[in-house]
ChimeraX commands (.cxc) that place a marker at each C-alpha (Angstrom):
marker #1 position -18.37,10.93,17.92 radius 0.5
marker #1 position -16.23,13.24,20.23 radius 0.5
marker #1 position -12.63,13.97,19.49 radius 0.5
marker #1 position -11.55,14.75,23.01 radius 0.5
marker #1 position -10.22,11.13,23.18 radius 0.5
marker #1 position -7.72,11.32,20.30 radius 0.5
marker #1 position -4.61,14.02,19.25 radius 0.5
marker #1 position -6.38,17.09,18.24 radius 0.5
marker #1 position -8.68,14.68,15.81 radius 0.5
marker #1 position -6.09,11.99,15.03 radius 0.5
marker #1 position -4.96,8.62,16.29 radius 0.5
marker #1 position -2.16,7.69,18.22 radius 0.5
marker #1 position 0.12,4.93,19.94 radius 0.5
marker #1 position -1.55,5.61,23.06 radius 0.5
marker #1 position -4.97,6.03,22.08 radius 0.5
marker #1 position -6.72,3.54,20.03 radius 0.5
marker #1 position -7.14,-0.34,19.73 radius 0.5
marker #1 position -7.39,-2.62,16.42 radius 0.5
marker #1 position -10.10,-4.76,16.38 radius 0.5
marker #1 position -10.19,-7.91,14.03 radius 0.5
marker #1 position -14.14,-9.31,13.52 radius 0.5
marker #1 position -14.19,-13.07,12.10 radius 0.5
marker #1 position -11.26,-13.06,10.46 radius 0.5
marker #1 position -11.67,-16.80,10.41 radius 0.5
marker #1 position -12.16,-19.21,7.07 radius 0.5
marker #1 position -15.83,-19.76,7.62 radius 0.5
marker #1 position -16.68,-16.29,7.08 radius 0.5
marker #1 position -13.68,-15.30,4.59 radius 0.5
marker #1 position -15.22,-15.07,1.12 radius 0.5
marker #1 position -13.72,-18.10,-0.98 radius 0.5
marker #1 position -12.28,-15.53,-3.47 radius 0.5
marker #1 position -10.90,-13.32,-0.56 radius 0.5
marker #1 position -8.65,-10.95,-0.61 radius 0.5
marker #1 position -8.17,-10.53,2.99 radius 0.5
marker #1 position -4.73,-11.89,3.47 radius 0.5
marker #1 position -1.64,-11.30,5.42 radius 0.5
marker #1 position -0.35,-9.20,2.12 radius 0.5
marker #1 position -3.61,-7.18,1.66 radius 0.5
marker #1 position -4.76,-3.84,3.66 radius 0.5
marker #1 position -5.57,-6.48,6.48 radius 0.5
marker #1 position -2.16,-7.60,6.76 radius 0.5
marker #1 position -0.71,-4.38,7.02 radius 0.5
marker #1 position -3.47,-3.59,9.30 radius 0.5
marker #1 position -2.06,-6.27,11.57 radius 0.5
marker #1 position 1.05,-5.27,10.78 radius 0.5
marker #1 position 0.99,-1.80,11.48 radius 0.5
marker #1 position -0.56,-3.01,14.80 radius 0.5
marker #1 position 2.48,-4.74,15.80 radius 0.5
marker #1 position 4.64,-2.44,15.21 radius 0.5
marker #1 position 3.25,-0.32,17.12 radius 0.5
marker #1 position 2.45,-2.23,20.08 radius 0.5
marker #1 position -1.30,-1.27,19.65 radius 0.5
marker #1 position -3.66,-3.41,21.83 radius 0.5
marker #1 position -5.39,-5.85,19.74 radius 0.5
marker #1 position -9.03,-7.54,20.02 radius 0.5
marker #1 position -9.42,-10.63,17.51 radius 0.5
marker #1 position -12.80,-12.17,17.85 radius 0.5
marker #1 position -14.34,-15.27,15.76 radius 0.5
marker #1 position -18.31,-16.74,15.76 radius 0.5
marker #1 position -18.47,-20.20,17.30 radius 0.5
marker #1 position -16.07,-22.98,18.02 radius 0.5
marker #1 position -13.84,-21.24,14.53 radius 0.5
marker #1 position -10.19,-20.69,14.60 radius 0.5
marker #1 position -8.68,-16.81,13.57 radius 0.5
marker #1 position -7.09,-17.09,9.86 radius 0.5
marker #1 position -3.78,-18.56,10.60 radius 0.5
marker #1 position -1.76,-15.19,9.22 radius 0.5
marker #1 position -3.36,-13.59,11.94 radius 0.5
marker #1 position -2.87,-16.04,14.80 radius 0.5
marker #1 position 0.91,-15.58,13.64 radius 0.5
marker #1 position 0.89,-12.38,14.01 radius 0.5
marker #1 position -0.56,-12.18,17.47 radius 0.5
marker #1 position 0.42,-15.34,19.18 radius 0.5
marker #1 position 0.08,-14.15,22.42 radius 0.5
marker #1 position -3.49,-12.74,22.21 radius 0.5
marker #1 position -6.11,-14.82,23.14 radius 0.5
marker #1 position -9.02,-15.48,20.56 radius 0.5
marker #1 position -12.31,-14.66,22.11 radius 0.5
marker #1 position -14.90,-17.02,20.53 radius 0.5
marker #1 position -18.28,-15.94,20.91 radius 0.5
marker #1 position -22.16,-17.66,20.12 radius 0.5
marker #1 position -23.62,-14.60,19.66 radius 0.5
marker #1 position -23.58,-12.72,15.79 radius 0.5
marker #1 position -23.32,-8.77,17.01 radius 0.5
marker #1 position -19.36,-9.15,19.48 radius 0.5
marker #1 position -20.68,-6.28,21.08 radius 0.5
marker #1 position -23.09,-8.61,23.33 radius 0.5
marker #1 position -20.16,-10.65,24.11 radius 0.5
marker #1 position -19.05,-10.05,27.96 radius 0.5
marker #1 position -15.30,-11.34,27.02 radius 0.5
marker #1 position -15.42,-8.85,24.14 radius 0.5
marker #1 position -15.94,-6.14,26.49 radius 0.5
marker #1 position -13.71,-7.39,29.45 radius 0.5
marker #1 position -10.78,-7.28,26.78 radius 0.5
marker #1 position -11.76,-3.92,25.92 radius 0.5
marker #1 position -11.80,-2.57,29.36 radius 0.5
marker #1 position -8.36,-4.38,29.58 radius 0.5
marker #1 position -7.26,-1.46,26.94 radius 0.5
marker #1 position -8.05,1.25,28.48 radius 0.5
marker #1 position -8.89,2.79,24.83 radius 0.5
marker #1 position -11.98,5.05,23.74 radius 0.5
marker #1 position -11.13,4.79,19.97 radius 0.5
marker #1 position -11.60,1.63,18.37 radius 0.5
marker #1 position -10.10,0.45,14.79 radius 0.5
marker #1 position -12.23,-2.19,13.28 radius 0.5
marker #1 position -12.09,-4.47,10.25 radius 0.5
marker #1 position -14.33,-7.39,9.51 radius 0.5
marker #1 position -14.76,-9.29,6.35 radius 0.5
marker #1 position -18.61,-9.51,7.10 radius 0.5
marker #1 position -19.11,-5.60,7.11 radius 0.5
marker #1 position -22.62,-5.87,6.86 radius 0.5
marker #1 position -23.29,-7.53,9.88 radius 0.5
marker #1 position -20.01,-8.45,11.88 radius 0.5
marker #1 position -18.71,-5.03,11.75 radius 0.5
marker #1 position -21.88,-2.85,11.65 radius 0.5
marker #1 position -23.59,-4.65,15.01 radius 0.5
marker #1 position -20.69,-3.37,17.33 radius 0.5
marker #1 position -19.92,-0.55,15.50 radius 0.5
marker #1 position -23.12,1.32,15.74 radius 0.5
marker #1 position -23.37,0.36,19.18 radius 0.5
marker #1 position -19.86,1.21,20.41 radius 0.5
marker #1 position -20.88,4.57,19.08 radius 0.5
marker #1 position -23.87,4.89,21.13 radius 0.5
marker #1 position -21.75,3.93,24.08 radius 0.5
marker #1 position -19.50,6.67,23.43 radius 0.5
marker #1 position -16.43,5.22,22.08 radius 0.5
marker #1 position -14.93,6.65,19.07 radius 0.5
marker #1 position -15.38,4.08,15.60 radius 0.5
marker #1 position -12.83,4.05,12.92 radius 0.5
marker #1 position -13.66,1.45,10.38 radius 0.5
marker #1 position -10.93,0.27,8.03 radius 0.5
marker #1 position -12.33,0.26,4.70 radius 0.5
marker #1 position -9.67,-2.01,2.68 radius 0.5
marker #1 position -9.36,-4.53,5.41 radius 0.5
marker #1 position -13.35,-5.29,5.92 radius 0.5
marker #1 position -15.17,-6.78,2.90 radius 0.5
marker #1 position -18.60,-8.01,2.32 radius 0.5
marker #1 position -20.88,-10.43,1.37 radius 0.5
marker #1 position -21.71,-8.15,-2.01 radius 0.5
marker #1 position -20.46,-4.60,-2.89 radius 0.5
marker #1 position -23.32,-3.63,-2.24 radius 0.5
marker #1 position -23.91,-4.41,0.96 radius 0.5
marker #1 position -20.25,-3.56,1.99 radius 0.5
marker #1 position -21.19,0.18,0.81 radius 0.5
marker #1 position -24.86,0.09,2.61 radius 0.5
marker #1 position -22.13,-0.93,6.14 radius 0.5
marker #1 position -20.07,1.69,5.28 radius 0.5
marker #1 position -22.56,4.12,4.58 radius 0.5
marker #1 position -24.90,3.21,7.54 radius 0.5
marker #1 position -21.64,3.21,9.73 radius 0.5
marker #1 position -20.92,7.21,8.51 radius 0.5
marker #1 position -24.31,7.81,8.97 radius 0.5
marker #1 position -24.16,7.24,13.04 radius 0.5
marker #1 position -20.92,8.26,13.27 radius 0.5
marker #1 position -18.02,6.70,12.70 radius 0.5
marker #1 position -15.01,7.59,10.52 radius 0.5
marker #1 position -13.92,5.72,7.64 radius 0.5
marker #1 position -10.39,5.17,6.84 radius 0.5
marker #1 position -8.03,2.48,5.27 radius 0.5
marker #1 position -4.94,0.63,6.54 radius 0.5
marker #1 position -2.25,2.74,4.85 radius 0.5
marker #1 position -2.75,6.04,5.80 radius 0.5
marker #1 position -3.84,4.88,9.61 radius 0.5
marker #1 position 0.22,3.39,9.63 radius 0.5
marker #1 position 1.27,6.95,8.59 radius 0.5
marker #1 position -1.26,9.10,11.06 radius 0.5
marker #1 position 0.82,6.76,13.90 radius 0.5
marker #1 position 4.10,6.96,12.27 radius 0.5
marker #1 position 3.67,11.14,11.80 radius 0.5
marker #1 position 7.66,11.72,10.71 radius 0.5
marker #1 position 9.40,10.40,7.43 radius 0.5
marker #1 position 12.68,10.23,9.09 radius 0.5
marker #1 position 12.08,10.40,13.44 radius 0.5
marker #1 position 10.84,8.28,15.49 radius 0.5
marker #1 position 12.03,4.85,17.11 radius 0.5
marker #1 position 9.93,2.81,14.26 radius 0.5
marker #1 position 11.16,4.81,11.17 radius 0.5
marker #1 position 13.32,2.51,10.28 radius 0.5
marker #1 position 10.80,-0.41,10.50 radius 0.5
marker #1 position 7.68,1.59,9.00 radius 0.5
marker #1 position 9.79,2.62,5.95 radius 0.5
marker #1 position 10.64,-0.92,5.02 radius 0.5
marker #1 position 6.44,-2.00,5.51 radius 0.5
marker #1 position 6.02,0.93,3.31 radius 0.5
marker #1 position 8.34,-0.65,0.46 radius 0.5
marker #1 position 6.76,-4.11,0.89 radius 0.5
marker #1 position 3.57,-2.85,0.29 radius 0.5
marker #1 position 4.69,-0.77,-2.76 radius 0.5
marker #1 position 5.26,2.66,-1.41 radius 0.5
marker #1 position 7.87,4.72,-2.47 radius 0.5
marker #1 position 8.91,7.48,0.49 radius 0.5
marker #1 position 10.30,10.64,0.25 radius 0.5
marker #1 position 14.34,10.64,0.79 radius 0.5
marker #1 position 15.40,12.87,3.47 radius 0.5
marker #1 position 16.52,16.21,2.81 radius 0.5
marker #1 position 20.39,16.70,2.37 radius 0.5
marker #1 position 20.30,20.92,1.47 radius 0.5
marker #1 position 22.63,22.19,4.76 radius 0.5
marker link #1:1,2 radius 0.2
marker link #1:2,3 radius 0.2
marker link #1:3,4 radius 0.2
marker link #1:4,5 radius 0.2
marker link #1:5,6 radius 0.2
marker link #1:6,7 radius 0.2
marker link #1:7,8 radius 0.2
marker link #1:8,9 radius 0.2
marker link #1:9,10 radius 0.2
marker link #1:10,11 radius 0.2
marker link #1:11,12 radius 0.2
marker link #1:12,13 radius 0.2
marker link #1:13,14 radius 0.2
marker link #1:14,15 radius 0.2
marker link #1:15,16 radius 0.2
marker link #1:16,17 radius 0.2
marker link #1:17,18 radius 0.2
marker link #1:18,19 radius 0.2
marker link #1:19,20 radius 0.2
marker link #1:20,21 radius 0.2
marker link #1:21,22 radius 0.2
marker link #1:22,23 radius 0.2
marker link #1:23,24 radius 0.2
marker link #1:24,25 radius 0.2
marker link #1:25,26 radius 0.2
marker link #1:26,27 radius 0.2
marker link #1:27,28 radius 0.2
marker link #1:28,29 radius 0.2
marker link #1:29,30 radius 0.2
marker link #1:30,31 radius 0.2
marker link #1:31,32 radius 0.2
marker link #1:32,33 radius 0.2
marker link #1:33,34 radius 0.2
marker link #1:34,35 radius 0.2
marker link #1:35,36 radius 0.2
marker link #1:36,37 radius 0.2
marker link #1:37,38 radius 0.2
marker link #1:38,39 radius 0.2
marker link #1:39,40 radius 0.2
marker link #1:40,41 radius 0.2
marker link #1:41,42 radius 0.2
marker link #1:42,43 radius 0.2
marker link #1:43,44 radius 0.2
marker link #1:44,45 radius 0.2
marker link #1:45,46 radius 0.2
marker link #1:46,47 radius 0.2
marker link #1:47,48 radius 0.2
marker link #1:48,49 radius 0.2
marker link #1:49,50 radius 0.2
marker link #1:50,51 radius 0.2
marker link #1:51,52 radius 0.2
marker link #1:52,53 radius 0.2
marker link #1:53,54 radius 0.2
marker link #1:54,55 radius 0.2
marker link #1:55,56 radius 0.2
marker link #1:56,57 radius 0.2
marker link #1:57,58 radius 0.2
marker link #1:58,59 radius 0.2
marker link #1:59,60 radius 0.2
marker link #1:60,61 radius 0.2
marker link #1:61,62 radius 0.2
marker link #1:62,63 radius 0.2
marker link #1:63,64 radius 0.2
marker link #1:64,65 radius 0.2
marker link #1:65,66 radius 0.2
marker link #1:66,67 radius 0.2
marker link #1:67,68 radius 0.2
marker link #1:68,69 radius 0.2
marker link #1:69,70 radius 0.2
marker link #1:70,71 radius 0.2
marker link #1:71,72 radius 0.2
marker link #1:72,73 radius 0.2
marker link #1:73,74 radius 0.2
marker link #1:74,75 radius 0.2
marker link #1:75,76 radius 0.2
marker link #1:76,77 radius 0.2
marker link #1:77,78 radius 0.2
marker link #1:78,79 radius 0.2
marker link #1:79,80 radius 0.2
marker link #1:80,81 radius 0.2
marker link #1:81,82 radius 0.2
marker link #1:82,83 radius 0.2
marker link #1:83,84 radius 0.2
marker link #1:84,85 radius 0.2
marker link #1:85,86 radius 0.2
marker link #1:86,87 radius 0.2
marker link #1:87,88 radius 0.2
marker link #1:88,89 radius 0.2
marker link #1:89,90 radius 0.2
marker link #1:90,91 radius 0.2
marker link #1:91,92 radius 0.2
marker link #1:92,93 radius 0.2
marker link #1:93,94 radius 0.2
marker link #1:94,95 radius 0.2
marker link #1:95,96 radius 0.2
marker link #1:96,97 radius 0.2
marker link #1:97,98 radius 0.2
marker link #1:98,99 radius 0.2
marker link #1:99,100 radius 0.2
marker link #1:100,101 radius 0.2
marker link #1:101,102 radius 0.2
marker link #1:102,103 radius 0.2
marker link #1:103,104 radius 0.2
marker link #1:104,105 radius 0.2
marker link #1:105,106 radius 0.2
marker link #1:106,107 radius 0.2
marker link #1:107,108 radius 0.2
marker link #1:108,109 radius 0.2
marker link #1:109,110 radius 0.2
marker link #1:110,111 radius 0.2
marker link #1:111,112 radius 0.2
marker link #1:112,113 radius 0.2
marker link #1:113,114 radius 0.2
marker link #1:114,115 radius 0.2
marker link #1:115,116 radius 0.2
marker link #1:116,117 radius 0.2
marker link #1:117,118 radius 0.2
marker link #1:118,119 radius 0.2
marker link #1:119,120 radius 0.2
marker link #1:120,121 radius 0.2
marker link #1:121,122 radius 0.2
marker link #1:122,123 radius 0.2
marker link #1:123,124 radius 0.2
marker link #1:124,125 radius 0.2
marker link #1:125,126 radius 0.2
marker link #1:126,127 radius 0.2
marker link #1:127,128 radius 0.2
marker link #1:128,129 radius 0.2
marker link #1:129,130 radius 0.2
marker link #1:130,131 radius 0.2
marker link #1:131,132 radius 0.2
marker link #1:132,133 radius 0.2
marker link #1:133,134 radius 0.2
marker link #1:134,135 radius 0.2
marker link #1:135,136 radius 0.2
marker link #1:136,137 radius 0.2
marker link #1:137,138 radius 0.2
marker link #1:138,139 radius 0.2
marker link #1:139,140 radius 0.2
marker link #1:140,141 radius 0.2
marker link #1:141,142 radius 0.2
marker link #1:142,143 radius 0.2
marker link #1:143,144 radius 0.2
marker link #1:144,145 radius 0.2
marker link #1:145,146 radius 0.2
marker link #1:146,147 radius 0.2
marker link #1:147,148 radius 0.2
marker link #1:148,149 radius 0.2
marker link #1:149,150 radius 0.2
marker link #1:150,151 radius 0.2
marker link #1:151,152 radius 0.2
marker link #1:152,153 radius 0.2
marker link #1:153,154 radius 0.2
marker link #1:154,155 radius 0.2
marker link #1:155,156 radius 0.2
marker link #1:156,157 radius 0.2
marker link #1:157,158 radius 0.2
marker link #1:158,159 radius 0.2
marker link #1:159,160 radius 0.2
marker link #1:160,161 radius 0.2
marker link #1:161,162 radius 0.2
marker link #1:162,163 radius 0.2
marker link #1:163,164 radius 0.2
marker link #1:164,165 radius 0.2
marker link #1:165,166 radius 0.2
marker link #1:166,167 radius 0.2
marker link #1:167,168 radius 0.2
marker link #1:168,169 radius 0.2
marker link #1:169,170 radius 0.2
marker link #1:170,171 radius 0.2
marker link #1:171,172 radius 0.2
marker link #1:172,173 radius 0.2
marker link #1:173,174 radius 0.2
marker link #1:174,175 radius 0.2
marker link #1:175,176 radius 0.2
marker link #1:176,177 radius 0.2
marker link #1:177,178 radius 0.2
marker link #1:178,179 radius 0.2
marker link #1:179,180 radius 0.2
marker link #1:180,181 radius 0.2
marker link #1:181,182 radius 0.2
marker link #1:182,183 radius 0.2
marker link #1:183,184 radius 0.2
marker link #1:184,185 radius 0.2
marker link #1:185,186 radius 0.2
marker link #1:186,187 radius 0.2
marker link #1:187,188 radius 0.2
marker link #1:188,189 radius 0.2
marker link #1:189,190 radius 0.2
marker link #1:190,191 radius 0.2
marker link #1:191,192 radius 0.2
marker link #1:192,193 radius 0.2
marker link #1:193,194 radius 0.2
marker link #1:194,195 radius 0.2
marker link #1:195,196 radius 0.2
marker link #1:196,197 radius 0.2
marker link #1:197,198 radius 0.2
view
């Protein structure tokens, strides 16, 4: 994977775009924990807030897990026939829309819904981030063998918490502080106070 898309190595605002795989109930384990207060929430979240482009894509005639239709209301679910989104033409006509090289990507299928593009985004040059804590898997097992094969070609794994902070970059600057401290505290993280030494 080259770098020369991203900020000396790390994500940004302007570079990347979050990608949501069948986040839809068909293919949500019935004991999931994929949910709009899990890593995949704040995925979402953090996505928002940052006005990140964002890709949600579903298998057949499904509907996108209602927390995440909330969240996005204005972006248009691309249903596809096809297993690997990759193959999709709509799929890649939204990410042309983007404009992005590095794409964030979280499935709870990792084995298959997430791997399939994945390896062959890579191939076509783009730069694959796969969010650990949002994606799940049909066994741990297989969710390591997606994570593992991902690595393997190339991509970087990372989870939804520290992505928010790699954006955010400052405790206390930025237009969003504000707004990422208090998504910090509802998701049980304590930040630093600022510094009040003259």
């Amino acid at each position: 994977m080259s770098v020369s898309t991203t900020d000396k190595g790390l994500l940004t605002p302007d570079n990347c775009t979050v990608i949501f795989i069948d986040f839809q109930p068909e293919m949500l384990p019935e004991d999931s924990s994929l949910n709009e207060d899990s890593p995949a929430g704040l995925l979402a979240r953090t996505a928002a807030l940052f006005s990140l482009p964002v890709i949600i894509t579903v298998a057949g005639g499904g509907a996108a897990a209602p927390w995440l239709s909330r969240r996005f209301p204005d972006t248009q679910v691309i249903r596809r026939t096809g297993i690997n989104a990759w193959d999709c033409p709509k799929f890649h006509a939204a990410l042309r829309q983007s404009g992005r090289r590095n794409l964030v990507m979280a499935s709870p299928f990792a084995e298959v819904s997430l791997v399939l593009p994945a390896l062959q985004a890579l191939t076509d040059g783009y730069g694959v981030y796969a969010v650990e804590d949002a994606s799940s898997g049909r066994s741990k097992l297989a969710r390591r063998a997606a994570f593992r094969r991902m690595a393997q070609a190339g991509a970087v794994s990372l989870t939804a918490l520290p992505f928010l902070l790699e954006l955010q970059r400052d405790w206390f600057d930025g237009p969003r502080t504000d707004a990422v401290r208090s998504l910090l505290a509802d998701h049980g993280l304590r930040t630093p106070g600022p510094d009040t030494e003259s």
